[in-house]
N, CA, C and O atoms as a GROMACS GRO file, in nm:
protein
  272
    1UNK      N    1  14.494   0.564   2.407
    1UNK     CA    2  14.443   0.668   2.494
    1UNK      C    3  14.476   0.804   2.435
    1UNK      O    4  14.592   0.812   2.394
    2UNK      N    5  14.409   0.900   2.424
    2UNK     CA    6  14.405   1.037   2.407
    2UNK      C    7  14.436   1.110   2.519
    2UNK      O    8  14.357   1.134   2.610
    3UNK      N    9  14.585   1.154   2.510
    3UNK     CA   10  14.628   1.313   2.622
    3UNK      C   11  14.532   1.361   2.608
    3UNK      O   12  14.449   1.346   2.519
    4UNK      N   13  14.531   1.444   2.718
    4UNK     CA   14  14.482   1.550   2.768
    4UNK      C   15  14.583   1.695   2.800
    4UNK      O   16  14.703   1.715   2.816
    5UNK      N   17  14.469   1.774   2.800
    5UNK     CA   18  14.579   1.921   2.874
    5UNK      C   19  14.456   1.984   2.995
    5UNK      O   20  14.390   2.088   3.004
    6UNK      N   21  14.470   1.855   3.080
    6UNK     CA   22  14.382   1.890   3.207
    6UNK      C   23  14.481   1.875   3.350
    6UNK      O   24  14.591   1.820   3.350
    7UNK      N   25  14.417   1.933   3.468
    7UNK     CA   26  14.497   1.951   3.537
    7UNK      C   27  14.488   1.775   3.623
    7UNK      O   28  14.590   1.734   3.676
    8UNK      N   29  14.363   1.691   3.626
    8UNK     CA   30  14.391   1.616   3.630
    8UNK      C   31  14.416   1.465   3.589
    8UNK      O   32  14.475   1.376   3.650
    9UNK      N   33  14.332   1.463   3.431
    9UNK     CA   34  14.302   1.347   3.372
    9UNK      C   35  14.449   1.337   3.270
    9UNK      O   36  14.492   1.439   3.217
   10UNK      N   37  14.497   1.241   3.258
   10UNK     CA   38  14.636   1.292   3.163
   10UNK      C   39  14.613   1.230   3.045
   10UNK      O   40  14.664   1.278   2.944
   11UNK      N   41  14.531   1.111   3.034
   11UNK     CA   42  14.476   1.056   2.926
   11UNK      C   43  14.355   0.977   2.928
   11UNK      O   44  14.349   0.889   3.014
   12UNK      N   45  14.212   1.000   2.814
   12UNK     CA   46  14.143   0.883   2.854
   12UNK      C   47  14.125   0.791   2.717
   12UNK      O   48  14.211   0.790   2.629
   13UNK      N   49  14.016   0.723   2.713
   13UNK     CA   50  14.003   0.616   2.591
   13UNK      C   51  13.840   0.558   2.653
   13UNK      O   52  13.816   0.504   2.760
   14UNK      N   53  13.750   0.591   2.549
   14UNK     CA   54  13.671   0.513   2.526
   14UNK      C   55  13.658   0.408   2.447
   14UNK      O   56  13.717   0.410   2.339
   15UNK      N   57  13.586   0.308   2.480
   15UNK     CA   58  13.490   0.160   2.421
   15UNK      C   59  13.339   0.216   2.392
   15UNK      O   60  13.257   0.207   2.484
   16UNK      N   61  13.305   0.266   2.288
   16UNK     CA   62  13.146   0.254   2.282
   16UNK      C   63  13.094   0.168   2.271
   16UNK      O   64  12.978   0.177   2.313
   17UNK      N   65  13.135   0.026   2.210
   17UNK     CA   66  13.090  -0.100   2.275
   17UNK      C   67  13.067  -0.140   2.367
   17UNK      O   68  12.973  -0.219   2.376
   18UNK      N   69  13.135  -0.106   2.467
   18UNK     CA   70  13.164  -0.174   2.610
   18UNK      C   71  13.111  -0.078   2.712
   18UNK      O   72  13.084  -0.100   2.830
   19UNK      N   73  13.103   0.030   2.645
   19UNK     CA   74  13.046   0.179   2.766
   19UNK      C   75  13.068   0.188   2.795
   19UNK      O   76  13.012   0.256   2.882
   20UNK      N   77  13.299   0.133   2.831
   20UNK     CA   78  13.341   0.149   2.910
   20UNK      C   79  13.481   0.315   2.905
   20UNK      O   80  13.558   0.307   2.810
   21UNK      N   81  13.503   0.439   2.997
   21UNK     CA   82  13.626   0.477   2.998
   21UNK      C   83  13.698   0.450   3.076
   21UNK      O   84  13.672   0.399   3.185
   22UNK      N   85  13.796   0.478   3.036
   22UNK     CA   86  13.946   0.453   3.097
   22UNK      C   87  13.988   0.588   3.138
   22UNK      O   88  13.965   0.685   3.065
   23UNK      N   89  14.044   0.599   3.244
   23UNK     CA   90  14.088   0.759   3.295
   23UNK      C   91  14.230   0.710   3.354
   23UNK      O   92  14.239   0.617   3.434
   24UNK      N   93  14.337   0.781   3.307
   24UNK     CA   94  14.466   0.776   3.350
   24UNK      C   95  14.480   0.937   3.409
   24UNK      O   96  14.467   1.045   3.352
   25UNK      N   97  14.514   0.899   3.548
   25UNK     CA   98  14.530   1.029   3.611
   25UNK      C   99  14.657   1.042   3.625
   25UNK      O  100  14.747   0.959   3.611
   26UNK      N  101  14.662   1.223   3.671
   26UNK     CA  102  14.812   1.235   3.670
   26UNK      C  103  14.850   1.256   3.805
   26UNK      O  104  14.783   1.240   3.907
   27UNK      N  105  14.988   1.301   3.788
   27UNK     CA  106  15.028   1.252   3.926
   27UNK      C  107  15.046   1.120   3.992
   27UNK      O  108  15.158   1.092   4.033
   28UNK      N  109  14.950   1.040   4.006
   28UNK     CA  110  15.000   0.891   4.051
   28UNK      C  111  15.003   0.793   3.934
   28UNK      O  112  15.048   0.679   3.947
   29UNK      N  113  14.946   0.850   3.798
   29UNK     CA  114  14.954   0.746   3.658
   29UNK      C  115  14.865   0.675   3.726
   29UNK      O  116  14.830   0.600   3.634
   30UNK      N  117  14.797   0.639   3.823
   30UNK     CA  118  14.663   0.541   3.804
   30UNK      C  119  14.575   0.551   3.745
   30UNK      O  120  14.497   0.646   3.760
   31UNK      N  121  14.546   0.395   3.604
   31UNK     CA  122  14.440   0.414   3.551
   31UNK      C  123  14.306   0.319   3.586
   31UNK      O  124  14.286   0.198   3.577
   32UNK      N  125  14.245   0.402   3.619
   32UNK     CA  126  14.098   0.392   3.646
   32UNK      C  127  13.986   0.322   3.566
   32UNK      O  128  13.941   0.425   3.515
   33UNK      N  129  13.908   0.223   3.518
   33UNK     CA  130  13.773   0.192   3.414
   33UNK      C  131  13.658   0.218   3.477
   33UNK      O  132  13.633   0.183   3.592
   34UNK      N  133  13.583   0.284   3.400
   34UNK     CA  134  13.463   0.329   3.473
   34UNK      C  135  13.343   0.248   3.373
   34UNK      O  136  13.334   0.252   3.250
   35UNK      N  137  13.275   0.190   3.449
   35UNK     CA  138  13.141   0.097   3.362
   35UNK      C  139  13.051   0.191   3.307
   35UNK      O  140  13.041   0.309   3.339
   36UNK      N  141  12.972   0.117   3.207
   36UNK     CA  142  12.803   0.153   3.208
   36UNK      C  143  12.801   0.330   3.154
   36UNK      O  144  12.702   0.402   3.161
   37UNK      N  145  12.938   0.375   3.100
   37UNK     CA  146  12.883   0.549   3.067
   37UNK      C  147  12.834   0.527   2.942
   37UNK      O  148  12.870   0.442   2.860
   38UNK      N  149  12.741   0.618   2.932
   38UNK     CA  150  12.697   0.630   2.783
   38UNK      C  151  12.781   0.701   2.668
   38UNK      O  152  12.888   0.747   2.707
   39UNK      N  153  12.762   0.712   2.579
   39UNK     CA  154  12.824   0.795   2.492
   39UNK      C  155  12.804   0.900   2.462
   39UNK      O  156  12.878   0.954   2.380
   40UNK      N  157  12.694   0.968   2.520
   40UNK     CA  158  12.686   1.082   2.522
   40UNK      C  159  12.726   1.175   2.644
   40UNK      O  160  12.742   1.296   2.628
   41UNK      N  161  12.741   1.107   2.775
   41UNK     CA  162  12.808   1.164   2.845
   41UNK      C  163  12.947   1.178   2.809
   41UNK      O  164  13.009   1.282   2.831
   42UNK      N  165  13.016   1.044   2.738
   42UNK     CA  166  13.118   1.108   2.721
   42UNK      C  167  13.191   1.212   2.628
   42UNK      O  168  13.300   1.267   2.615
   43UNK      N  169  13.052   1.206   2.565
   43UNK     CA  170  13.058   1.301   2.375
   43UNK      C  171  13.090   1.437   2.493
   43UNK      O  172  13.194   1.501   2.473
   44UNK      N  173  13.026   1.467   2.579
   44UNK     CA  174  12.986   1.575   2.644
   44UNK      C  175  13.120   1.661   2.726
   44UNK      O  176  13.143   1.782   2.731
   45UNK      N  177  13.203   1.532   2.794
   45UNK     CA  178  13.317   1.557   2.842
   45UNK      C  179  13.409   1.607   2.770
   45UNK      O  180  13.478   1.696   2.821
   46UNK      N  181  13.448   1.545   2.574
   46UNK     CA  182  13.522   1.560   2.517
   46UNK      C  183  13.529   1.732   2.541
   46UNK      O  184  13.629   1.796   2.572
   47UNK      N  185  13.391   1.786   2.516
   47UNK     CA  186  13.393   1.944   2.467
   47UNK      C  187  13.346   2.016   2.536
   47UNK      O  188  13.280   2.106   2.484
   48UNK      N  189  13.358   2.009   2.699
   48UNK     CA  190  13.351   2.036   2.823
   48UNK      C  191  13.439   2.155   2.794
   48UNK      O  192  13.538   2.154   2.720
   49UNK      N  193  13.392   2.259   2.861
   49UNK     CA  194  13.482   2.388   2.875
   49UNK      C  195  13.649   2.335   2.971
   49UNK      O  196  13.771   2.345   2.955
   50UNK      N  197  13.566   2.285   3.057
   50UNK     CA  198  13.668   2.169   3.184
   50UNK      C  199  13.664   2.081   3.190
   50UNK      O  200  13.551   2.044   3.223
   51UNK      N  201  13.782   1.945   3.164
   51UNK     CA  202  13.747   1.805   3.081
   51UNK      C  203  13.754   1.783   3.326
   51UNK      O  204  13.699   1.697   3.395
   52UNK      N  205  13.797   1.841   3.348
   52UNK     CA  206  13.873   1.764   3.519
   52UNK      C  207  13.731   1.841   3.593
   52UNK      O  208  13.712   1.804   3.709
   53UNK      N  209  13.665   1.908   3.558
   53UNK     CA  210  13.533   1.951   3.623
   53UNK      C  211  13.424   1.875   3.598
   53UNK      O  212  13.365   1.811   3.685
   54UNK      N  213  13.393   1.879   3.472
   54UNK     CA  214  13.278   1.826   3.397
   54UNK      C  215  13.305   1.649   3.463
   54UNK      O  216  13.207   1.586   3.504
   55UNK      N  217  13.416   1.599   3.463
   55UNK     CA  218  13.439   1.452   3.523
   55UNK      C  219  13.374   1.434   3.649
   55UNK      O  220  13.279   1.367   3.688
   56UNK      N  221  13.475   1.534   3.711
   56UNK     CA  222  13.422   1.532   3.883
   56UNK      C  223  13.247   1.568   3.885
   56UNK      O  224  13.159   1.517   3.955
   57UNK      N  225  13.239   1.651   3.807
   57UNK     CA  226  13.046   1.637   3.850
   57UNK      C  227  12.968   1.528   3.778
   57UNK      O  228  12.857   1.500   3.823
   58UNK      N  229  13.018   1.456   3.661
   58UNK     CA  230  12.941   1.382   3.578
   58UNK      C  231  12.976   1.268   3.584
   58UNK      O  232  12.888   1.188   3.615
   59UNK      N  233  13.099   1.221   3.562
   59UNK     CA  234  13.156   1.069   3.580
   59UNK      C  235  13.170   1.003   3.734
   59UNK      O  236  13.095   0.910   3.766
   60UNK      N  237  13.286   1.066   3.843
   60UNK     CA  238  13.332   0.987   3.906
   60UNK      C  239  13.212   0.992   4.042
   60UNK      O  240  13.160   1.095   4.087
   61UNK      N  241  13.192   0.877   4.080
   61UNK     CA  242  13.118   0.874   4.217
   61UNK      C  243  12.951   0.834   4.116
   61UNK      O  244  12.853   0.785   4.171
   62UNK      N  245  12.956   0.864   3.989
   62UNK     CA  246  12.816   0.799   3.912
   62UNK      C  247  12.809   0.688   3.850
   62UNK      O  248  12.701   0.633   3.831
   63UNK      N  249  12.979   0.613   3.787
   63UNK     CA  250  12.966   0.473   3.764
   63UNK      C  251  13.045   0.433   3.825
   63UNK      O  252  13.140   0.488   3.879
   64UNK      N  253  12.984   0.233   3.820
   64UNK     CA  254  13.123   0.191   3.882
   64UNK      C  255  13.224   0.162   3.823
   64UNK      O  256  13.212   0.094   3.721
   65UNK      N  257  13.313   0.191   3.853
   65UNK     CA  258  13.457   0.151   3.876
   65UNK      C  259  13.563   0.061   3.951
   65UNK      O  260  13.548   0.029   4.069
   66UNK      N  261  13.660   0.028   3.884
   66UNK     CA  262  13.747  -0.019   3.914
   66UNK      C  263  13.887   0.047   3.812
   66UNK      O  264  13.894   0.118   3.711
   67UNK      N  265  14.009  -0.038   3.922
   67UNK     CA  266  14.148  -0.016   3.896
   67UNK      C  267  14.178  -0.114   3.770
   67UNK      O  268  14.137  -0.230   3.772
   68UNK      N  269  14.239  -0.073   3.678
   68UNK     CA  270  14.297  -0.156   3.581
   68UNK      C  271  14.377  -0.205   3.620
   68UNK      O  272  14.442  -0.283   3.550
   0.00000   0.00000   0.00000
C-alpha cells in the first residue's frame, strides 16, 4: 500500500487486474476494497489536487464495496 498525506485515506493499493482498490482509512485503520474501478479513475485520484475529495465524489458510494 502507498501512504498518503491526506486528511483521510492513510494508504491505498491498486490491482489493475482485479479493478480492485484498497483504501485504509485513518483514524479507525479500516481497510476498505472497492470493486469494478477502472484505472483511469484511479490514474485520476493519484493526481487529484485532493486525493480525500476527489474519493468522496468519485469512488465511495460508486463501487461496491466491502471490508477486508
Amino acid at each position: 500500500m502507498h501512504r498518503l498525506q491526506s486528511d483521510v485515506l492513510e494508504a491505498i493499493a491498486y490491482d489493475e487486474n482485479a479493478h480492485l482498490l484498497l483504501a485504509r482509512f485513518r483514524g479507525n485503520g479500516e481497510t476498505v476494497i472497492y470493486e469494478d474501478v477502472p484505472q483511469d479513475v484511479y490514474d485520476a485520484m493519484i493526481f487529484a489536487d485532493s486525493l480525500s475529495g476527489y474519493f468522496r465524489d468519485h469512488i465511495e458510494g460508486h463501487y461496491p464495496r466491502h471490508k477486508d
